[in-house]
C-alpha positions in Angstrom: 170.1 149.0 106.9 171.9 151.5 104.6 173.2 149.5 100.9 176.7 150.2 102.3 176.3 149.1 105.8 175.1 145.7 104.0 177.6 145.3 101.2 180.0 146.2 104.1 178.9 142.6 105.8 178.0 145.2 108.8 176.6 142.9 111.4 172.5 142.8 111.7 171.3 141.8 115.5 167.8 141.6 117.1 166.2 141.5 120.1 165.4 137.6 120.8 162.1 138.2 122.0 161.1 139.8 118.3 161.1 136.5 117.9 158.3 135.6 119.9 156.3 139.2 118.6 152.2 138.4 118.8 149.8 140.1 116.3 148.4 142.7 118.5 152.7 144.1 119.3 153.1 142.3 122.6 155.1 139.9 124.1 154.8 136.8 126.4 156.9 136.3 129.1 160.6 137.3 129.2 161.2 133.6 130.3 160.1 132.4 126.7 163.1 134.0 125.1 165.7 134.8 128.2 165.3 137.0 130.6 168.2 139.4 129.7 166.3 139.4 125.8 169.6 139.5 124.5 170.5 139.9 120.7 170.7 137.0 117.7 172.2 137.6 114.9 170.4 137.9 110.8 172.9 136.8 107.8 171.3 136.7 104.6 173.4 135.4 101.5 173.2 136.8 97.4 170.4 134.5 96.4 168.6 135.6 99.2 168.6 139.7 98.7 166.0 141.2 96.3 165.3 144.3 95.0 161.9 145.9 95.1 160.5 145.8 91.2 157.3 147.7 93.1 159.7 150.4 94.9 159.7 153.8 93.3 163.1 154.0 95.0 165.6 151.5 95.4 165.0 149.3 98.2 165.9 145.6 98.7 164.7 143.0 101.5 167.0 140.4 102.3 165.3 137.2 103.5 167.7 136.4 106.7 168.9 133.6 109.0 168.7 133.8 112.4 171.6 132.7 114.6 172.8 133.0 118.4 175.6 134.9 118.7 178.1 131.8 119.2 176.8 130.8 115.5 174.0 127.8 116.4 170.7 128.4 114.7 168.3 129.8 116.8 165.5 127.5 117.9 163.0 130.5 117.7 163.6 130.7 114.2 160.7 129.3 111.4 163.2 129.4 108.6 166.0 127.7 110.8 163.5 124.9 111.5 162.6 124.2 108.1 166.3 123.9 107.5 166.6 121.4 110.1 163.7 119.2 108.8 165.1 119.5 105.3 168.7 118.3 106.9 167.0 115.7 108.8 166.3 114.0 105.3 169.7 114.5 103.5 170.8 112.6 106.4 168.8 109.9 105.1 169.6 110.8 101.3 166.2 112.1 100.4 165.5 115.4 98.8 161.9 116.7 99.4 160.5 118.6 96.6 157.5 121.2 97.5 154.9 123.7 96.4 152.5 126.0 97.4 148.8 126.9 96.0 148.4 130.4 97.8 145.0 131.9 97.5 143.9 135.4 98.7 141.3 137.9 98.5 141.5 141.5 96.4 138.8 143.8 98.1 138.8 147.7 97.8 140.8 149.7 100.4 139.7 149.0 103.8 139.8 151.6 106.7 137.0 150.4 108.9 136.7 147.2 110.6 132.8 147.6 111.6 132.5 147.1 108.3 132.8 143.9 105.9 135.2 143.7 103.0 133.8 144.7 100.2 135.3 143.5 96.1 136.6 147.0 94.5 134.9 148.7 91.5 136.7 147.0 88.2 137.4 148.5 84.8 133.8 148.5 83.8 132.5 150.5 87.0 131.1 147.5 88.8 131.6 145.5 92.0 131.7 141.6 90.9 129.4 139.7 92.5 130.8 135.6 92.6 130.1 134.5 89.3 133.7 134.0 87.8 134.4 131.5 89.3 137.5 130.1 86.5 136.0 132.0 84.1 138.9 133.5 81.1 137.5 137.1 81.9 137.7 137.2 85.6 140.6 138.9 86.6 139.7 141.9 83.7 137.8 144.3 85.9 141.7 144.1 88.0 144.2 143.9 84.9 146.2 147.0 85.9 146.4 145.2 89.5 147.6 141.7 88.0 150.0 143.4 85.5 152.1 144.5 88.2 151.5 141.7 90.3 153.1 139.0 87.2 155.6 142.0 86.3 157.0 142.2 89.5 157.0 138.6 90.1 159.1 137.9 86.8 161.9 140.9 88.0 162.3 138.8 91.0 162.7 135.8 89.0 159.6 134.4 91.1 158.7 131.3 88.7 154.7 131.0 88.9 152.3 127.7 87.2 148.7 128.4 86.9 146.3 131.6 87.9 142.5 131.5 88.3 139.6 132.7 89.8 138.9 131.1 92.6 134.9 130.5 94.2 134.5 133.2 96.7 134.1 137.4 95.7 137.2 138.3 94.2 139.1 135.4 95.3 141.9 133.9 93.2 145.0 131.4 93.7 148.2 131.2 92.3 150.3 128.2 92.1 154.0 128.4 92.4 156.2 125.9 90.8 157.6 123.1 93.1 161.5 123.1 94.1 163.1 122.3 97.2 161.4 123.5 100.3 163.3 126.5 101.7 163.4 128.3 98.5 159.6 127.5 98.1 159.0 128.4 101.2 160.8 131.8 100.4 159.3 132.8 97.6 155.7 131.9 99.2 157.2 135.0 101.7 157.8 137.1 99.0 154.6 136.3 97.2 152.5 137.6 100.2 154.4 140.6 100.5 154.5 141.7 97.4 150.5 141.3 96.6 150.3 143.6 100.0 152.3 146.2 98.7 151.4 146.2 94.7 148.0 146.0 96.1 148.4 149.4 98.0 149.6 151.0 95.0 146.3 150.6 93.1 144.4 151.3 96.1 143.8 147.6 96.7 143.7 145.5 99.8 145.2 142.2 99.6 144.0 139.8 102.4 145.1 136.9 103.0 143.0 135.7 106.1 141.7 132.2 106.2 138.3 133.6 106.6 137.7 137.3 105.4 134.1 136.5 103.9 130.6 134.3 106.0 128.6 132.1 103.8 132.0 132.2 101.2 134.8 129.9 101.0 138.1 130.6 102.8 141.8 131.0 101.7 144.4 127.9 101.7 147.9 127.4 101.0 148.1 123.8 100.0 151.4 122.1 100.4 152.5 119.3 97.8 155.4 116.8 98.9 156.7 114.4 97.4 160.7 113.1 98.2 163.6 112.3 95.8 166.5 110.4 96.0 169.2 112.4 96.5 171.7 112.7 93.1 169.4 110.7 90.8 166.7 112.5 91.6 164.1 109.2 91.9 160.9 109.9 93.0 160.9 107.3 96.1 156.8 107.2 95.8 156.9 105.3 92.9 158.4 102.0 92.0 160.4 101.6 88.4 157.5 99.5 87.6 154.8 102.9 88.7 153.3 101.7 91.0 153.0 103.4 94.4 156.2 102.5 96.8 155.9 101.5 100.8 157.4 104.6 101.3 154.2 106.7 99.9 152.2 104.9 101.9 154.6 105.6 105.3 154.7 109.5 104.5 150.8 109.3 104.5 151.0 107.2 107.6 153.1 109.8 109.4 151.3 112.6 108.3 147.6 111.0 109.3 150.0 110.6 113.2 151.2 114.0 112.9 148.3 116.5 112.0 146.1 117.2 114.6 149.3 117.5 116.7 150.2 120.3 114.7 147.3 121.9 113.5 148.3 125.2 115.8 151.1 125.3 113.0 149.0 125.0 110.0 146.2 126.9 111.3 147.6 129.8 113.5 145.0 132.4 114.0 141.5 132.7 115.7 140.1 133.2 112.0 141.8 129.9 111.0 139.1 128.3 112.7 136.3 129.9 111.2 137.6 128.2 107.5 138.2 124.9 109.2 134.8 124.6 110.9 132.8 125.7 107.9 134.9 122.6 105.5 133.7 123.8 102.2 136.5 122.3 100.3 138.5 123.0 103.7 139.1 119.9 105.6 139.7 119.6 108.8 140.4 116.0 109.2 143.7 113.7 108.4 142.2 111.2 105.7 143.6 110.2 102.7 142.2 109.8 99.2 142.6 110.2 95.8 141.9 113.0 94.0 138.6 114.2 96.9 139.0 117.2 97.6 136.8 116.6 100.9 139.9 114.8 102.7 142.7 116.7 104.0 144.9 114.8 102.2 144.4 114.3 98.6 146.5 112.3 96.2 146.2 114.4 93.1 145.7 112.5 89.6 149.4 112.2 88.1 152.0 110.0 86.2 154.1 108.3 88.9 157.3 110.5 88.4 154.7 113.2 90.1 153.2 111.3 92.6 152.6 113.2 95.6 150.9 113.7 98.9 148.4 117.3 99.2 148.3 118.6 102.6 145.2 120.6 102.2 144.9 121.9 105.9 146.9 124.8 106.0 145.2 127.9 105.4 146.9 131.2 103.6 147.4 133.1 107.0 150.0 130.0 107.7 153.9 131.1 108.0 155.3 129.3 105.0 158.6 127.8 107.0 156.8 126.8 109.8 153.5 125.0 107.6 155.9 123.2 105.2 158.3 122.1 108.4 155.3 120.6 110.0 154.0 118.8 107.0 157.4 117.4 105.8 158.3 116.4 109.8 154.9 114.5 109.8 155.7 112.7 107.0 159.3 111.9 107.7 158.1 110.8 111.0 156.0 107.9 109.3 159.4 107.2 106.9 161.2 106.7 110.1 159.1 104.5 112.1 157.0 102.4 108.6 154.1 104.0 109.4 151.0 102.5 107.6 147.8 104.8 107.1 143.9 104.2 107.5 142.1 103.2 104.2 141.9 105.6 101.5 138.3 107.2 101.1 136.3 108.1 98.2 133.2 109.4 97.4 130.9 111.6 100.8 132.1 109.9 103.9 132.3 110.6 107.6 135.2 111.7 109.4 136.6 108.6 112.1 137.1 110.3 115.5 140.9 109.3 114.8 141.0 111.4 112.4 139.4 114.4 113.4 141.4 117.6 114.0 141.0 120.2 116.7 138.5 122.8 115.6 138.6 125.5 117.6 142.2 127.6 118.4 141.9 126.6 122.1 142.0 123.2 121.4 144.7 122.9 118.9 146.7 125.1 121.5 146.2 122.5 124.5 147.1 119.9 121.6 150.2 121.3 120.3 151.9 122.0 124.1 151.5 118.9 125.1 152.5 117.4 121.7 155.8 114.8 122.1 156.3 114.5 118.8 156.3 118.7 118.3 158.9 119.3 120.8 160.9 116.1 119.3 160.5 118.3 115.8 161.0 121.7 117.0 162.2 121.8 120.5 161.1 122.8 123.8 162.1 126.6 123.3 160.1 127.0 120.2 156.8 125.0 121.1 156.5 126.5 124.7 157.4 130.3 123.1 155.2 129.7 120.1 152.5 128.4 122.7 152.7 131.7 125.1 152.3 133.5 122.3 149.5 132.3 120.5 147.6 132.1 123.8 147.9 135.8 124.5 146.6 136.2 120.7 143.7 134.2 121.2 143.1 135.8 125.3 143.1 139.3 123.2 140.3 137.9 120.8 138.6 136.8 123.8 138.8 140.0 125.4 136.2 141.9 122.7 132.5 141.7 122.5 131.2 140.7 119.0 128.4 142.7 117.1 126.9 139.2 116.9 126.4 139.0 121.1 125.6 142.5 121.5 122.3 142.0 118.7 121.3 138.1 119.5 122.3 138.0 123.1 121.1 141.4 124.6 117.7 140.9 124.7 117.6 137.8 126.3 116.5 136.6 129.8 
């Protein structure tokens, strides 16, 4: 839209079945969004319009709300559902308070998929090789890269924690600083869209797949959560006395109810799988512990004002509305109904079958249409389009012949 046209407060309207868009460009069923497809409207607000720090000409994006055209929040909308989980605490006078760990991959340009990913050359000529792990030097060989990336990210007025290396081949995470979920949730948006396009500056490609790499650890997008009183700001984990409340135990309790239920949501792609099924520091299970990384809920060490739950399914390919929507929904589902969780773990354990989560895209599919509790959350409209659409995603992934079949399976009898 022309600066004008949008200053103007022109009206923005889209086709409903965008909406409903798969990966590969095509749609499900007309029936999934109304047969006649007809147009929603996007409305955006000040805080919400940014210009393009990376843009050698002035551009802006404008992060919008999606509405019907009689003014109700569209039920195909990610961002709209958020909103309404976020409401659906305010009723209650609870705040929740958010944040993201986003990790991602930088590999050089990548123009053909026969071919793996492969880390760029750095400053010194070289390719790394997985040894920098958190070391101080490891983002050097990419400085001009990472320059841009923290230049840009402070014109936006993006706040950002910690930066480090993470395990795999030129792997790293960032951690944004918590706030309240939709602007989080936002700026987790923006994040991934601006590593994609600094990255094609400097000839980079940013990937954010849960699984880009074999025998290497995938990308996540941790959620913390943790709820406040509303006004006084109270951290309704803790007791005054710091010790952990009912209530912290309930939001694990609804989140251990929730989670396999809507692991379609956290884990949205037939590559999500491939992180989940290889669980190196990637569980795919709904236990609980303190500070182990092996359980897909981790209670990080902390002073009791911080005390928080760690959803540690979702991977980075996760929409950021629709991941943190799930998660907070779970747990406000075990607020509403006292929901008491399993026994925390520590130390190497095995998963209960209660606990385990669907591990294959199929599975969580079947799991998530026939899910109560998802179209109690999100409605009928969402879940069943969501659900047509995902299914022609994975029936297209289904539809090719891997390099591994053709060379194991061939020459068998």
């Amino acid at each position: 839209m022309t600066v004008d046209g949008f200053l103007e407060g022109r009206r923005l309207q889209l086709a409903r079945g965008v909406m409903l868009q798969c990966i590969m460009g095509g749609y499900p069923s007309a029936r999934f969004y109304g047969s006649d497809d007809g147009d929603l409207v996007l409305s955006s607000s000040p805080e919400r319009v940014f210009l393009l720090p990376w843009s050698d000409s002035p551009r802006a994006l404008a992060i919008c709300d999606v509405h019907e055209l009689d003014g109700r929040s569209s039920g195909l909308s990610t961002r709209g559902l958020l909103e309404h989980v976020v409401g659906a605490y305010a009723e209650r006078g609870w705040q929740p308070v958010v944040a993201t760990e986003l990790e991602f991959f930088v590999f050089e340009r990548h123009l053909d998929c026969a071919k793996p990913f492969r880390p760029p050359v750095g400053l010194d000529g070289s390719r790394e090789s997985g040894c920098a792990a958190f070391s101080v030097s490891s983002g050097n060989g990419l400085r001009p890269f990472f320059e841009e990336v923290y230049r840009c990210m402070a014109a936006l007025g993006m706040p950002r924690d910690t930066f480090m290396h993470e395990m795999g081949v030129s792997q790293f995470e960032i951690n944004l600083l918590h706030g309240d979920p939709l602007q989080v949730a936002d700026q987790t948006f923006l994040f991934k869209h601006l590593l994609h396009e600094v990255g094609l500056k400097h000839g980079l490609a940013v990937v954010c797949m849960a699984k880009p790499l074999p025998h290497t650890p995938g990308s996540s997008m941790h959620i913390h959560q943790s709820v406040v009183e509303q006004g006084c700001g109270r951290n309704i984990f803790s007791s005054v006395e710091g010790e952990a409340t009912p209530a912290f135990f309930h939001f694990i309790g609804g989140q251990q109810a929730a989670l396999a239920d809507f692991t379609l949501l956290f884990a949205p792609h037939v590559n999500s799988y491939q992180r989940l099924c290889h669980p190196y520091a990637s569980p795919n299970n709904a236990c609980w512990s303190h500070d182990n990384r092996a359980a897909g809920l981790r209670i990080p060490a902390s002073g009791p004002e911080a005390r928080r739950v760690e959803n540690r399914l979702p991977g980075a390919d996760a929409n950021p509305y629709l991941a943190i929507a799930a998660s907070l929904a779970a747990g406000l589902h075990g607020l509403c109904h006292g929901l008491e969780p399993s026994a925390a773990i520590q130390g190497e354990f095995e998963v209960p079958s209660a606990l385990s989560l669907p591990c294959t895209m199929h599975a969580a599919l079947q799991r998530l249409q026939s899910s109560e509790l998802a179209r109690e959350w999100f409605g009928d409209e969402f879940v069943d389009g969501y659900c047509a659409s995902k299914g022609m995603e994975l029936m297209s992934y289904l539809d090719e012949i891997t390099p591994w079949e053709r060379r194991v399976l061939a020459s068998q009898v």
